[in-house]
C-alpha positions in Angstrom: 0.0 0.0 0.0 1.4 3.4 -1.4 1.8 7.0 1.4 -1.3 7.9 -0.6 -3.2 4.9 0.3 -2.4 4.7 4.2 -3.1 8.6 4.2 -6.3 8.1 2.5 -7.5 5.3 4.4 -10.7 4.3 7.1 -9.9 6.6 10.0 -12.7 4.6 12.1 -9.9 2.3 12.5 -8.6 4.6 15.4 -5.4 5.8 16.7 -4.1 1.9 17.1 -3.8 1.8 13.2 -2.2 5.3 12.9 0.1 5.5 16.0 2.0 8.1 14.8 -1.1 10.8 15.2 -0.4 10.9 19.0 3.0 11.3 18.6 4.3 14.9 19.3 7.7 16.7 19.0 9.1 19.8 19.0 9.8 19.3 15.3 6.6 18.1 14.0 4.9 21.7 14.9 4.2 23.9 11.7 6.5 27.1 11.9 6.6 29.7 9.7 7.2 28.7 5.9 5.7 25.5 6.3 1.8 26.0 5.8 1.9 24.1 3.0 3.4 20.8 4.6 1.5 17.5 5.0 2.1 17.0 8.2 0.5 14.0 8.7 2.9 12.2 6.6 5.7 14.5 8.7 4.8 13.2 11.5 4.5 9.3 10.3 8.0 9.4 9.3 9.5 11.2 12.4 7.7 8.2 14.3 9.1 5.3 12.2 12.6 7.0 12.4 12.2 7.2 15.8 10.8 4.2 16.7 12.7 2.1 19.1 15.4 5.0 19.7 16.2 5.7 23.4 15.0 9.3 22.3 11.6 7.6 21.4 11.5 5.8 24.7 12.2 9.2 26.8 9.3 10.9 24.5 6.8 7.8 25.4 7.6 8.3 29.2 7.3 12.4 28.7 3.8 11.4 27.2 2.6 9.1 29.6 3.1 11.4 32.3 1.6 14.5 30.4 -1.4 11.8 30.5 -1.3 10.9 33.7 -1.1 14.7 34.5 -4.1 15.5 32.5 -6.4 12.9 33.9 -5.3 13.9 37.3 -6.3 17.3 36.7 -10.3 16.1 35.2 -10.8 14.4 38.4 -9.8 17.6 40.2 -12.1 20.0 37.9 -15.0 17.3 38.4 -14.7 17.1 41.9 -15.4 21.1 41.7 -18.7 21.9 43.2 -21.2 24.7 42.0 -20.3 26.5 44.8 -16.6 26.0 44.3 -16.7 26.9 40.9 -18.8 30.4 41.7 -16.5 30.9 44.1 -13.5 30.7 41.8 -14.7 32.5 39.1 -15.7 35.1 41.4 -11.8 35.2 42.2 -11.2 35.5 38.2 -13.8 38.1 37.8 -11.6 40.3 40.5 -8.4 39.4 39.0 -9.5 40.4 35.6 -10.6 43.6 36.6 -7.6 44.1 38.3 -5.4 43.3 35.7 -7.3 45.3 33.6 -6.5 48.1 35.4 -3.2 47.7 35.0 -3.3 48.1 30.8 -1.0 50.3 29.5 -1.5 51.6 25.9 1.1 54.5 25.7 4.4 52.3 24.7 5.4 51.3 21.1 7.2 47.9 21.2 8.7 46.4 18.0 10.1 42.9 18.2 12.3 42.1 15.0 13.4 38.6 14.0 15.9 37.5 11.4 14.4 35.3 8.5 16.3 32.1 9.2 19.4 33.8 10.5 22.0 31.0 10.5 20.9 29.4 7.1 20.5 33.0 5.7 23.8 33.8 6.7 25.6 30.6 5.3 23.7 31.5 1.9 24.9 35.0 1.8 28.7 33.5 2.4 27.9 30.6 -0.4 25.6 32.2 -3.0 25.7 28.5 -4.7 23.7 27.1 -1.9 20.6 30.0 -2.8 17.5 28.1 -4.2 18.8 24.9 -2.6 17.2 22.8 0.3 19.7 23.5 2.9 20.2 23.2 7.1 22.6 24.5 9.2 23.6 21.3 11.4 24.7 17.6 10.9 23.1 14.3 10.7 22.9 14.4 14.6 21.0 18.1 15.0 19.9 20.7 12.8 20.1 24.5 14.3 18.0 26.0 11.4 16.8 25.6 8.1 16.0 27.5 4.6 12.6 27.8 3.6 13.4 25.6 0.6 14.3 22.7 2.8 10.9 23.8 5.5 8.3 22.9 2.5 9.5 19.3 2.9 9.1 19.9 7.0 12.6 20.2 8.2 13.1 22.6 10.9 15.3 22.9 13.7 16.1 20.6 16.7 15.2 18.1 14.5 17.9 15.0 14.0 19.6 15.7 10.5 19.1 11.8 9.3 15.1 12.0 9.7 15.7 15.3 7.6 17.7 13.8 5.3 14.6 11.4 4.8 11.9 14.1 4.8 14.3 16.0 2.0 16.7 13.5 0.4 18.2 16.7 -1.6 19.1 18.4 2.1 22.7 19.8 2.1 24.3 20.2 5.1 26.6 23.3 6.4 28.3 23.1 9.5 27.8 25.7 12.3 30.1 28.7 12.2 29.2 30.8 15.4 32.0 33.4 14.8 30.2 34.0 11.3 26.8 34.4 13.3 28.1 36.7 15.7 29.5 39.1 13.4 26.5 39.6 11.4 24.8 39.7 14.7 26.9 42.2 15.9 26.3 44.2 12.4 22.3 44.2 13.3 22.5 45.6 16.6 24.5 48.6 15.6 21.3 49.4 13.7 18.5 48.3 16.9 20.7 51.0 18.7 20.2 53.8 15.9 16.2 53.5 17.1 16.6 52.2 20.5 20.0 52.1 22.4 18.5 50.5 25.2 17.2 48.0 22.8 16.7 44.3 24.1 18.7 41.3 22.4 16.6 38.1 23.6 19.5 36.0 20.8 22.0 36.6 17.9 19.2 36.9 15.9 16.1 38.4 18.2 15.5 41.9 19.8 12.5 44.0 21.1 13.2 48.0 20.7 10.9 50.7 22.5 10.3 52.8 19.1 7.9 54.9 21.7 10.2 58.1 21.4 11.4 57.7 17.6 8.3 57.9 16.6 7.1 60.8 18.7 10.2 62.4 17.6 10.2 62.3 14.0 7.0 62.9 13.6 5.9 59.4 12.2 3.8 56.3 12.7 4.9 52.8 13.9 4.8 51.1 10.6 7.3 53.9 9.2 10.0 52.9 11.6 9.8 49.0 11.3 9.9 49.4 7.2 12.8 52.0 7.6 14.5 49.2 10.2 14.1 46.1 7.8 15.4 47.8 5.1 18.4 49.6 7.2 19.2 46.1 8.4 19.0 44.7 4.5 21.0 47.7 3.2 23.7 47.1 6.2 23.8 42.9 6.0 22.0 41.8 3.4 19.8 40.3 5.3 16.2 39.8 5.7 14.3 40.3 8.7 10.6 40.4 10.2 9.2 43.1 12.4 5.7 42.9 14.5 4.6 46.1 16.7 2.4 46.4 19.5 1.8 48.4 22.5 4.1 45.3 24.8 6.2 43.0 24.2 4.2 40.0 24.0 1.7 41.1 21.7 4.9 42.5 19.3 6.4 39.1 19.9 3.1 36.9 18.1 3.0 39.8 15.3 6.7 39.3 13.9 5.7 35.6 13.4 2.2 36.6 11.1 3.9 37.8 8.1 7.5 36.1 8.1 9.5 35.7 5.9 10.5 39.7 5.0 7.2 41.3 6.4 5.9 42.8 9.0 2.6 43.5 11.3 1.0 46.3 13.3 -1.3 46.3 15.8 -2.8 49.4 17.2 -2.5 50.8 20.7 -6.2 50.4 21.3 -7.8 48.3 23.5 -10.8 47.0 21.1 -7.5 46.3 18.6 -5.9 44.3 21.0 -9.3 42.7 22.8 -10.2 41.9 18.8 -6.6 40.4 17.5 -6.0 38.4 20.8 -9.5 36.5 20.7 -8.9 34.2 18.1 -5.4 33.6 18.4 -4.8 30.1 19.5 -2.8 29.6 22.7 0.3 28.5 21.0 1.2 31.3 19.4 2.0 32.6 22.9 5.6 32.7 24.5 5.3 30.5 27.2 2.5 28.2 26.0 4.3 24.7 24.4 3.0 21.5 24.0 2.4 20.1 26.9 0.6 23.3 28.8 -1.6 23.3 24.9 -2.7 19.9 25.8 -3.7 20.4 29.5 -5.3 23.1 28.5 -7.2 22.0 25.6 -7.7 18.5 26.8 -8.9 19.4 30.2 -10.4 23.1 30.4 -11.7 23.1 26.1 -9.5 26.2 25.8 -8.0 26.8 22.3 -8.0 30.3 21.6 -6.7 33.5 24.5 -10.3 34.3 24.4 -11.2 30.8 26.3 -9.1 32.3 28.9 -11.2 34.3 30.0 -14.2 32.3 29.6 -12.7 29.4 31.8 -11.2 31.7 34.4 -13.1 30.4 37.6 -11.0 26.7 36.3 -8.3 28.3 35.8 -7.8 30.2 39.0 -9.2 26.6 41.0 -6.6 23.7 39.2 -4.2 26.6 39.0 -1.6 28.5 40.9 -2.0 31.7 41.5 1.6 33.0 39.7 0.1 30.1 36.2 -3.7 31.4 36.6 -2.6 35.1 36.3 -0.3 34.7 33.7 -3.1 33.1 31.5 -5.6 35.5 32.5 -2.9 38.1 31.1 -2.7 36.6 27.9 -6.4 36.0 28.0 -6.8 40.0 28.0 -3.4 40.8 25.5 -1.4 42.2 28.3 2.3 41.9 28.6 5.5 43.7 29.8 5.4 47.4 28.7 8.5 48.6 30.5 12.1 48.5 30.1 13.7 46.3 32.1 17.0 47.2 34.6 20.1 45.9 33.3 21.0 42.8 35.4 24.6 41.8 36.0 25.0 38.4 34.6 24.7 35.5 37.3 26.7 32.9 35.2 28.3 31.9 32.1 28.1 28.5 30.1 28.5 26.0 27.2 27.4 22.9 25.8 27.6 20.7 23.3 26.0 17.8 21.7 27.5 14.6 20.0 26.6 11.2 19.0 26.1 8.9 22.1 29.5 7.5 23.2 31.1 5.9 26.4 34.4 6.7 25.1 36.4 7.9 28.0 38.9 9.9 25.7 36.7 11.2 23.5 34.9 12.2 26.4 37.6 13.8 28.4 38.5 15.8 24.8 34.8 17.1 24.4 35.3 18.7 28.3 39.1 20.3 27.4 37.3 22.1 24.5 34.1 23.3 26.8 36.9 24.1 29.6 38.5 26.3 26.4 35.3 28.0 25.4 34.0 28.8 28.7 37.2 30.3 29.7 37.7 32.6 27.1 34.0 33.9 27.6 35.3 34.0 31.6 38.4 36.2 30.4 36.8 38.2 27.9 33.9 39.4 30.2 36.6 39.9 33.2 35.5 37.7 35.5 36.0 34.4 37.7 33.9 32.2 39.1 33.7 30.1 42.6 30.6 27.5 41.7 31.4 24.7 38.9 28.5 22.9 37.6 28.7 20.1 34.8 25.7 19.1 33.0 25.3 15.6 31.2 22.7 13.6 29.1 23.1 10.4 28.7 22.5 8.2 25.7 19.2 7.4 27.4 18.5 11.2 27.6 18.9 11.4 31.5 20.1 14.7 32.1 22.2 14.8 35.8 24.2 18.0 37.3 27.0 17.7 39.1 28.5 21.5 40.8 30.6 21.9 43.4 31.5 25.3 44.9 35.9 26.3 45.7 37.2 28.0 47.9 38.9 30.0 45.5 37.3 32.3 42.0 39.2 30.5 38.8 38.3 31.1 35.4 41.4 29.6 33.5 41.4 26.6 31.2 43.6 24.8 33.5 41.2 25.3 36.7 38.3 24.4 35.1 39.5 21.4 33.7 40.8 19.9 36.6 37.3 20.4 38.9 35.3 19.2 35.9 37.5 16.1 35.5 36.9 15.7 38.9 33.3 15.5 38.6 33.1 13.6 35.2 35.5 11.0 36.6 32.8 10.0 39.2 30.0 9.4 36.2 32.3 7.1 34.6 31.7 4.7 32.7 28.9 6.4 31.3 27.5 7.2 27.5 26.4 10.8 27.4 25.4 12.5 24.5 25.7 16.1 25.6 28.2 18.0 28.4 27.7 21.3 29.5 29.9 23.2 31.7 28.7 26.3 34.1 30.6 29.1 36.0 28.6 30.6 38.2 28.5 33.1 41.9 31.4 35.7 40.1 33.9 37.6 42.2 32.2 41.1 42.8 35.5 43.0 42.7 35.1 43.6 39.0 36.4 47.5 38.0 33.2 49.6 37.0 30.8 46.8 37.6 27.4 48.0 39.1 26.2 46.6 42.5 23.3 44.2 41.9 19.9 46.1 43.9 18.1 42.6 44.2 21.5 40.2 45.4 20.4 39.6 48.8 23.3 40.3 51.3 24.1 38.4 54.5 22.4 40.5 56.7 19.0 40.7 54.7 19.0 36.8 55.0 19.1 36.9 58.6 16.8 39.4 58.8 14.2 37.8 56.9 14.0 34.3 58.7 11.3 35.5 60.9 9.1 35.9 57.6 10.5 32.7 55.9 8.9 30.7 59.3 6.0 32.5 58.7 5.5 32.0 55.2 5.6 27.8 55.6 6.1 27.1 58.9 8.9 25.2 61.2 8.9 22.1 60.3 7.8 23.0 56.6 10.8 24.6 56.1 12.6 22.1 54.5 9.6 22.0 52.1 10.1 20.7 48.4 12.3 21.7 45.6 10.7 21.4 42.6 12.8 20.2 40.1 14.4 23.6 39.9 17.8 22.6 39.7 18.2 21.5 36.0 19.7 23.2 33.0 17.1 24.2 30.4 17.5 24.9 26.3 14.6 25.4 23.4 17.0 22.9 21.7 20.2 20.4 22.3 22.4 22.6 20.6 23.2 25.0 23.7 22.8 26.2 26.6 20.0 29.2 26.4 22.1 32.5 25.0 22.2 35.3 27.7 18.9 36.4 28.1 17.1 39.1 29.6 13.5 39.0 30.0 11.8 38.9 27.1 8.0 38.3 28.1 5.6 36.2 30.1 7.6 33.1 30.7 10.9 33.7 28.6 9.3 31.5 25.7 9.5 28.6 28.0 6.3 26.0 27.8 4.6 26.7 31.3 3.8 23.3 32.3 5.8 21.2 30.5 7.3 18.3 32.5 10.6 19.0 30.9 10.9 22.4 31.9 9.7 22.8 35.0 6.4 24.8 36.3 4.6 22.1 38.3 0.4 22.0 39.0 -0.6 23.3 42.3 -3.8 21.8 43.7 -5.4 24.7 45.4 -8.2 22.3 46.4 -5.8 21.3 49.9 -4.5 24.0 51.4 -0.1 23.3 51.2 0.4 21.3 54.1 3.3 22.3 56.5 4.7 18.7 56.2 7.6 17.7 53.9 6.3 14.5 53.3 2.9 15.9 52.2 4.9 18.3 50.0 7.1 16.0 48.7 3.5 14.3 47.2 2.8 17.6 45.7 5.7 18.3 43.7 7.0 15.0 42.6 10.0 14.9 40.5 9.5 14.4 36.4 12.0 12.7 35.1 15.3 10.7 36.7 17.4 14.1 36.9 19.6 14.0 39.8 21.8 16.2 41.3 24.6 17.0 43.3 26.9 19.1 44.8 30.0 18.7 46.7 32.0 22.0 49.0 35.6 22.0 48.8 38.5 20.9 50.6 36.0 19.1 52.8 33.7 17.1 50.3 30.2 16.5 51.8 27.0 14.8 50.1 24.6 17.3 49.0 21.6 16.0 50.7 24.1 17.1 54.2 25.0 20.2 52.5 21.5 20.9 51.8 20.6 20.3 55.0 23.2 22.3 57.1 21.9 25.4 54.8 17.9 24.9 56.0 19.0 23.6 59.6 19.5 28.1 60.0 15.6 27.7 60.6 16.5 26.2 63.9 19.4 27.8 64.6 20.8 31.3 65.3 23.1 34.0 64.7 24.8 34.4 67.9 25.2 30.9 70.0 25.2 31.7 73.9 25.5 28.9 75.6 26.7 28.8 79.6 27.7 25.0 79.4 29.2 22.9 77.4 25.8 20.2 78.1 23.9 22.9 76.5 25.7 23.0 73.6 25.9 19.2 72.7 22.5 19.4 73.7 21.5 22.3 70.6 24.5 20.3 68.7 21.8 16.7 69.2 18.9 18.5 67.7 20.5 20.1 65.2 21.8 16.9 64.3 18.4 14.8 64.0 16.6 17.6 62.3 19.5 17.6 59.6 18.8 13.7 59.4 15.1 14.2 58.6 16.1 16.5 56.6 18.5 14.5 54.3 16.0 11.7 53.9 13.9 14.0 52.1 14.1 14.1 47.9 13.1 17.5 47.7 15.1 19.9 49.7 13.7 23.9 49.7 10.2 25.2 48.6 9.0 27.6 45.9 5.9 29.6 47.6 3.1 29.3 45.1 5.7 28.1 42.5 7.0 32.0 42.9 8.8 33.0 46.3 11.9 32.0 47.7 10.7 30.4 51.4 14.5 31.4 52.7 14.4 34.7 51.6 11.4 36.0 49.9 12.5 37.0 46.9 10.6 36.2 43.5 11.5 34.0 40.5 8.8 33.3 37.8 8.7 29.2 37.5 10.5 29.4 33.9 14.1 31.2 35.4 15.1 28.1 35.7 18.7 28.9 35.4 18.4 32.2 37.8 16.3 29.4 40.1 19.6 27.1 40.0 21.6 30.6 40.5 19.4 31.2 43.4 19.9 27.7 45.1 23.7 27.7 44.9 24.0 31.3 46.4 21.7 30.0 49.5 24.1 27.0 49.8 27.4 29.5 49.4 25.7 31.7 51.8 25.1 28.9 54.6 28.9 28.2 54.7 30.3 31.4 54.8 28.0 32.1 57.8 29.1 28.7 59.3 33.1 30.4 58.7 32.0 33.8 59.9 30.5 32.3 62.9 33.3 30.0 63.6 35.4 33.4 63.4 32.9 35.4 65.6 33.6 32.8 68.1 37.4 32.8 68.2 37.9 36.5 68.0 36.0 36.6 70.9 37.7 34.2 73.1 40.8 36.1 71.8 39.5 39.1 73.2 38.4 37.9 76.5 41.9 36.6 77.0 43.3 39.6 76.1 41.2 41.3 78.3 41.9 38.9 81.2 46.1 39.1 80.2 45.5 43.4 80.9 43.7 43.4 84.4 46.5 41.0 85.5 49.4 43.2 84.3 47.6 46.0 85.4 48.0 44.4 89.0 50.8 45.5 90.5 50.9 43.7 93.7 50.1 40.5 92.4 52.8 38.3 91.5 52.2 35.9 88.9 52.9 31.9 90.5 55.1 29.8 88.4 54.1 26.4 87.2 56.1 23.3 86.9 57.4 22.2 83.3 54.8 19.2 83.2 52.0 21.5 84.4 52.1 24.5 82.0 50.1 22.9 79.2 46.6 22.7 79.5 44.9 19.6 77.7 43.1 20.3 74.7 39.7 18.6 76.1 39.8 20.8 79.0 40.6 24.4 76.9 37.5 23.5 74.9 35.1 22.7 78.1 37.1 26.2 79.9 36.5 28.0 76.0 32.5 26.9 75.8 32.2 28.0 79.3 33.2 31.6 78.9 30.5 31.6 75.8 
């Protein structure tokens, strides 16, 4: 039977005969210059060349638990009562309303994208390859490909060798990053002729406020994005697409609607925006990926921004509150209008993927190059770094971290070879298909370098453990961690490029499994116990993690613990025996070991706030989240030092002070001791030392 004929034939015969229909990846969604695909017979080959892969595997267990999620979620909706479901959409109605309040139609935004950047690029370098079905890649991965080669459904993160079946005529180029950045480079000098606080999101993506051009020049909003595309063309000889709207998120869906070498403008007017947003489906949004599409559709009905709205009182019920407001917000078209502070960047990193091997050497070469690359990047920004974190996937697509935080800041080749090697060697043996390497908690001495107004210091932590009690309780505490400590990237070809925030969720799918948000049941209130929690926010895939402290290596479940025991302990110890202080050392001790049983280790209020400190981190930072843990952990020890010096400066001083009232007696006289009597045993000096504490 011909591809016709199996296209063609009964459908009655149900998803058993076409198994390929339920299967869903992140390269058999339509993007732009593939309308005209048949993506039903896209997607049957993708499944047959996948079929039986360890990558088809980890995509059956990703499914199976996006089902499992979605039933779970349709018994919670029907366990909703009338009442509960007027109350909730009671709760929406308010929300809306408020949120509505907080429109703001007075800011231009234009987002402008590069027509196929990489591929374009490579085409402009070879004009022999124009015309041609071409990627950017190898037969492992595909960055990005030409429109030619899109009509036959190749696109990127897609395995070259199902693309090479899709388009036998495919030519591959390898990547050339210097190449990209150059012509990247050339692009921005124009964003900063309109906007020189412009946003670049990638190489090849940037928002610009074109609020003040416009005013000052006299002309509309369309003007400026035709004059930009055709600067950019005139400067590179490259395409791009522009869309403008009155935020971010709204410019961001209209660069996509007339790509490639177009443009889109939507008003700054509410019945515009109320209009555009109410048929476009959900997936068009930055944040919204597969999996959240199928919760959403498969559970609530909602396909388009407008069903937002209309299923708000479900939303805000199976929803937390940070996930129901941010779809409410997209329900009503509202996005980011302002221009965010410039953050000082919180780490540096590289990756690379390969084809599966458990070849020690090979390995060990693939980590001297990354050691290379992220040094230079170290050098050329000026800084060093004390946290080392190595990322691996292994041929089973397991991804595991491994960090561990020096005493010292390094940043040269050398250093950061050695500590990786270190934390390879104890994978081994081991097939990976992807390392990744990550500097991270920089030296702040850095000349010209702006203090960061939202780094927590010492003090603030301290302060605020009163509220963290308060927010989840004592023996809550310890809480869950959900899943926040893994490396995330749209693709496998790198770790994400440094990015500011772009909009919503940073383009990230909300509540996919793989990247982290996870479903809060507001149905039971959160329950103060870890186990409880631990129920709540189970992990989603085998990720593990660790993290060792040098010179004294310690597990990281200990580590973990000895930064939450400071819920139980304080700043300044006074004890006036040494009984009371092995008695505070004892119950220290067994809350750390119920806290080291535990799997999950700190907890995300609401999926938003920091229970330690309070500070906020949308679910999607995953890396800042990561950041976020690993300064908490850095700042546990150096209070453990600074307390451990607090302690002996003191004794000094009371010595000191003892040493002057006894020379300052004159008519004492000062006994001698015997030879054998003059040393004091070290058992005793610490019982006498505890004792004047």
């Amino acid at each position: 039977m011909g591809e016709k004929e199996i296209e063609k034939g009964d459908s009655s015969s149900g998803d058993s005969a076409r198994p390929w229909q339920s299967y869903h990846t992140a390269y058999t969604n339509a993007k732009a210059g593939m309308d005209g695909v048949d993506k039903e017979k896209v997607q049957r080959i993708v499944y047959e060349m996948s079929k039986g892969s360890k990558y088809f595997e980890n995509e059956q267990r990703k499914e199976a638990f996006t089902g499992q999620k979605i039933e779970s979620m349709r018994l919670q909706r029907a366990k909703l009562t009338a009442a509960d479901i007027s109350h909730y959409q009671t709760m929406a109605n308010k929300r809306i309303s408020e949120l509505e309040g907080t429109r703001n139609l007075s800011r231009i935004w234009l987002h402008v994208d590069m027509d196929v950047f990489y591929a374009a690029v490579e085409t402009l370098s070879n004009p022999l390859l124009k015309g041609k079905p071409m990627a950017v890649g190898s037969m492992s991965m595909i960055s990005t490909a030409n429109y030619e080669a899109r009509r036959f459904g190749v696109c990127a993160a897609m395995p070259g060798f199902i693309a090479r079946k899709l388009c036998p005529e495919l030519i591959f180029v390898p990547t050339d990053f210097k190449k990209y950045t150059y012509f990247s480079d050339l692009t921005r000098k124009v964003f900063h002729k309109y906007d020189p606080n412009f946003m670049a999101t990638s190489l090849d993506e940037a928002f610009l406020d074109i609020t003040d051009i416009c005013k000052e020049r006299g002309i509309n909003s369309g003007e400026i994005a035709e004059e930009l595309r055709t600067t950019v063309y005139e400067e590179t000889g490259l395409t791009c697409s522009a869309g403008v709207g009155p935020n971010r998120l709204l410019a961001k869906v209209c660069s996509d609607i007339n790509k490639p070498n177009g443009q889109f403008v939507l008003p700054n007017e509410r019945m515009a925006v109320m209009t555009f947003i109410s048929s476009l489906p959900i997936r068009k949004i930055g944040g919204i990926g597969k999996v959240t599409e199928h919760i959403l559709r498969d559970v609530f009905g909602i396909n388009t921004c407008e069903d937002m709205l209309q299923k708000g009182g479900f939303v805000c019920a199976l929803f937390s509150h940070s996930t129901a407001e941010f779809f409410l917000s997209v329900g009503l078209g509202l996005g980011k209008t302002d221009t965010p502070q410039v953050k000082l960047r919180k780490s540096i990193s590289n990756e690379r993927t390969f084809a599966a091997t458990g070849d020690e050497a090979l390995l060990h070469q693939k980590l001297c190059d990354l050691a290379d690359m992220l040094s230079a990047d170290m050098q050329k920004e000026g800084l060093s770094g004390r946290t080392l974190t190595l990322k691996l996937k292994t041929s089973s697509f397991e991804v595991r971290t491994r960090a561990m935080t020096l005493q010292q800041y390094i940043c040269s080749s050398e250093d950061i070879l050695k500590y990786a090697s270190n934390l390879l060697k104890a994978e081994l043996p081991v097939s990976l298909r992807l390392i990744g390497l990550r500097l991270s908690q920089f030296n702040e001495d850095k000349v010209g370098a702006p203090s960061d107004t939202t780094q927590k210091t010492l003090t603030d932590f301290l302060l605020s453990r009163d509220t963290s009690r308060k927010l989840v309780g004592r023996n809550g505490s310890l809480g869950a961690i959900i899943d926040d400590h893994r490396f995330m990237n749209d693709t496998e070809t790198g770790f994400p490029i440094d990015s500011y925030e772009i909009y919503g969720y940073n383009g990230r799918d909300l509540l996919d499994s793989n990247h982290l948000p996870y479903l809060n049941d507001n149905n039971h209130a959160i329950s103060n116990k870890a186990g409880e929690m631990g129920k709540m926010h189970e992990p989603l895939n085998n990720e593990t993690e660790n993290e060792t402290n040098l010179p004294e290596p310690k597990s990281h479940k200990n580590a973990v613990s000895e930064l939450l025991e400071a819920d139980s302990s304080s700043v300044q110890v006074t004890c006036t025996s040494l009984d009371e202080e092995n008695k505070r050392a004892n119950l220290l001790d067994d809350e750390a070991v119920s806290t080291s049983n535990q799997s999950e280790l700190l907890m995300w209020v609401n999926d938003y706030k920091c229970s330690l400190c309070g500070i906020e981190l949308p679910p999607s930072f995953v890396e800042e989240r990561q950041e976020h843990f690993d300064f908490h952990l850095a700042e546990r020890l150096q209070k453990e030092e600074s307390l451990y010096d607090t302690r002996t400066i003191k004794q000094r001083h009371r010595f000191s002070q003892k040493d002057n009232v006894a020379s300052q007696s004159k008519h004492k006289k000062q006994k001698t001791c015997p030879k054998d009597k003059g040393l004091i045993p070290i058992d005793v000096f610490f019982v006498k030392s505890n004792k004047n504490f």
